[in-house]
Steps between C-alpha positions, in 0.01 A plus 500: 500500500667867432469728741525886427687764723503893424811535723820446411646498146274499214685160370391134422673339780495099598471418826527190694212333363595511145220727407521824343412809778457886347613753629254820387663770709478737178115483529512700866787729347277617196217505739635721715654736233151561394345485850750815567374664182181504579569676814705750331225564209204548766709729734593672205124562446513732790675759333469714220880430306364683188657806589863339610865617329440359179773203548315398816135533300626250250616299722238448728239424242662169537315470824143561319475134313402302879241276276767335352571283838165386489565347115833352658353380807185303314834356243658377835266387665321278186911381504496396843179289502631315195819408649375197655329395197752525273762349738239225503298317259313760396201468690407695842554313866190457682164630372376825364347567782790377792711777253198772564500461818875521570514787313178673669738419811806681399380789354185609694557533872775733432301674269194541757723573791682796290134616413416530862912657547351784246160522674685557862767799311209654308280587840782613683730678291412514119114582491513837381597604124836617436492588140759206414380163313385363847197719469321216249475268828293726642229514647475099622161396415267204578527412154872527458558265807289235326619514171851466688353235717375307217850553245220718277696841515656499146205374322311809681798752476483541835827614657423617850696366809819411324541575112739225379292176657303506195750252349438207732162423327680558183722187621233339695297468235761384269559158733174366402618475116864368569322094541360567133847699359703196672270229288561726198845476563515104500271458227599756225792699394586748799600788302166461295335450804640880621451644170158426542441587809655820490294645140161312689595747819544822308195393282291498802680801662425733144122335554486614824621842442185574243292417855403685751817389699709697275466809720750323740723328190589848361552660840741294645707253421380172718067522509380193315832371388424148309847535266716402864360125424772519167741652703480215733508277208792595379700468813344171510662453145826606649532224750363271232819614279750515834438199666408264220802300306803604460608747771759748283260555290113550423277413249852445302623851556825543678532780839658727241226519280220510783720827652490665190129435476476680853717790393270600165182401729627772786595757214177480333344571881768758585440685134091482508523630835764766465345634158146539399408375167490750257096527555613746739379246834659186669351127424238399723594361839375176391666468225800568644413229733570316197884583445614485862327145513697408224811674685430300769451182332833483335681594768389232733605230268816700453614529827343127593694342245803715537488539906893632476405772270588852629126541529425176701828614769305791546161372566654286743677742735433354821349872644279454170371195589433574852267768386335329222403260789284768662418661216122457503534638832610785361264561260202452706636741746675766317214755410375585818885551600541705219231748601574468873885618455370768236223643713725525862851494422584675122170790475571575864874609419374719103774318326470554110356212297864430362611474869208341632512208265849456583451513863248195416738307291747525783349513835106389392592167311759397742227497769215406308686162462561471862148552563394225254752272584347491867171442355613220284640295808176602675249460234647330178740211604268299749330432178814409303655175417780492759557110561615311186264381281466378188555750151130610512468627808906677502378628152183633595686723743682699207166501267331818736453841338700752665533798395274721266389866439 
């Protein structure tokens, strides 16, 4: 039986029983690295940088694109549930439903218990409006508890108590299709089984925007988002190409070849982003959903088959992975934070935006990651794997959305 690990070097290893263990430390590393952005991009909503030195202006319109970690977290975490599959025989341990049920496990009493963490800031400190993005959390209504309650919020465009938990329904939802994508997997061609299923998604996600639902579509980038369930399909494809066969290289292309893929992926993203068509206006966020899925795609199998790569080193720096482990943590807590530190340490002392979002990248972060650290040994890890198990279960631990806008 394999066994997978996400500490220690991201390396096919044998041990003792002759069997092959994996070592996905990368997956925490890239986690984190995006966990960290999204805390950056949302405190970075605090503050008007439009008006910065003009180096500085350019610069920090890096910090604007926080949707991308959702695409990247879906790609990860449709990568980590199909780890144990494809290191299998193709076919998921247990039932569909033992798999929902581990997963409802996993993700949801953290989630609930960071809801009520929001509830308890929001009536003592943060229930007035400040003018900054934390304003579209309030007022806390009936309604918005329920659609919370009930993982409805997105569907309703609801963003009050804490504005980036609309992606766990996203996921949550996504879980009940992974039985069917995993049969689709065994019984046709996997990358016509993602090519599929990511035009069906964006067919249904262009139908849906001629609905009424459309109001929330065009308004923001999550709302009714059915073009995730390709996303997850293609890191699902990844792992499929990764851990399938021959281990230098996948679906007959050698590490080289899958790195250059990721380069020309991440340059299409970096040049769509950093220069509007010539229309005169940026692609759609959903679209770009599109590119940075592929990004992400290819550069999972790249750094999975090539874990030595410069690029698989550095998702593996041990303080990396130590935050990647706490990582949805993070992103359940950060928000709140974000506002708290904004509202009665930086406006208190009239610092200029430019000074103000430094102060937040320096002093904010740092303790925004203490704070959710404390809650993830409090909150998240008595719900973790922490005993060894088999693949699923170690797996299943890496497959939760962190971080996202």
């Amino acid at each position: 039986m394999s066994a997978v690990s996400t500490s220690g070097s991201p390396a096919v290893s044998a041990v003792p029983s002759g069997k092959p263990r994996v070592h996905i430390g990368y997956l925490d590393g890239l986690r984190a690295l995006a966990a960290m952005f999204v805390v950056l991009h949302h405190s970075s909503t605090q503050f008007d940088l439009t008006h910065a030195p003009a180096p500085f202006a350019e610069l920090l319109k890096f910090f604007s694109y926080g949707h991308y970690a959702v695409d990247i977290f879906i790609v990860l975490s449709g990568f980590c549930l199909m780890l144990p599959v494809a290191l299998g025989d193709g076919t998921m341990r247990g039932s569909a439903a033992s798999f929902f049920l581990k997963r409802a496990r996993r993700i949801l009493p953290p989630y609930y218990l960071a809801l009520a963490f929001s509830l308890v800031l929001i009536y003592f400190f943060l229930s007035h409006a400040s003018g900054t993005r934390w304003d579209s959390t309030l007022p806390i209504t009936k309604q918005g508890v329920l659609l919370h309650l009930f993982l409805l919020q997105d569907v309703a465009g609801n963003f009050e108590i804490n504005y980036p938990l609309w992606s766990i329904p996203v996921e949550w939802r996504i879980y009940f299709l992974f039985p069917v994508l995993v049969w689709a997997f065994r019984r046709y061609n996997p990358v016509a089984v993602t090519s599929v299923t990511v035009i069906a998604s964006y067919i249904v996600w262009l139908g849906i925007g001629h609905s009424p639902l459309n109001r929330w579509i065009s308004t923001y980038p999550s709302g009714v988002s059915p073009y995730y369930l390709g996303l997850f399909a293609m890191g699902m494809l990844a792992t499929k190409a990764a851990y399938s066969g021959d281990r230098s290289r996948a679906f007959g292309k050698p590490a080289s070849a899958w790195a250059a893929a990721t380069a020309v992926s991440a340059f299409v993203v970096f040049a769509l982003s950093a220069f509007p068509l010539a229309l005169g206006h940026s692609l759609p966020p959903q679209v770009m959903s599109l590119f940075v899925g592929l990004f992400s795609m290819t550069l999972l199998i790249w750094v999975s088959i090539s874990p030595r790569s410069w690029a698989g080193r550095l998702f593996a720096w041990r303080p990396l992975v130590f935050l990647g482990t706490f990582a949805y943590s993070l992103y359940l807590t950060h928000a709140p934070l974000v506002q708290l530190f904004w509202q009665y340490v930086i406006h208190p002392l009239h610092l200029s935006d430019l000074a103000g979002f430094a102060m937040a990248i320096f002093v904010g972060a740092p303790l925004i990651t203490g704070v959710a650290y404390v809650f993830h040994l409090a909150c998240e890890r008595p719900f973790m794997n922490t005993k060894p198990r088999p693949t699923v279960a170690e797996t299943e631990r890496d497959a939760v959305l962190s971080p996202a806008p």
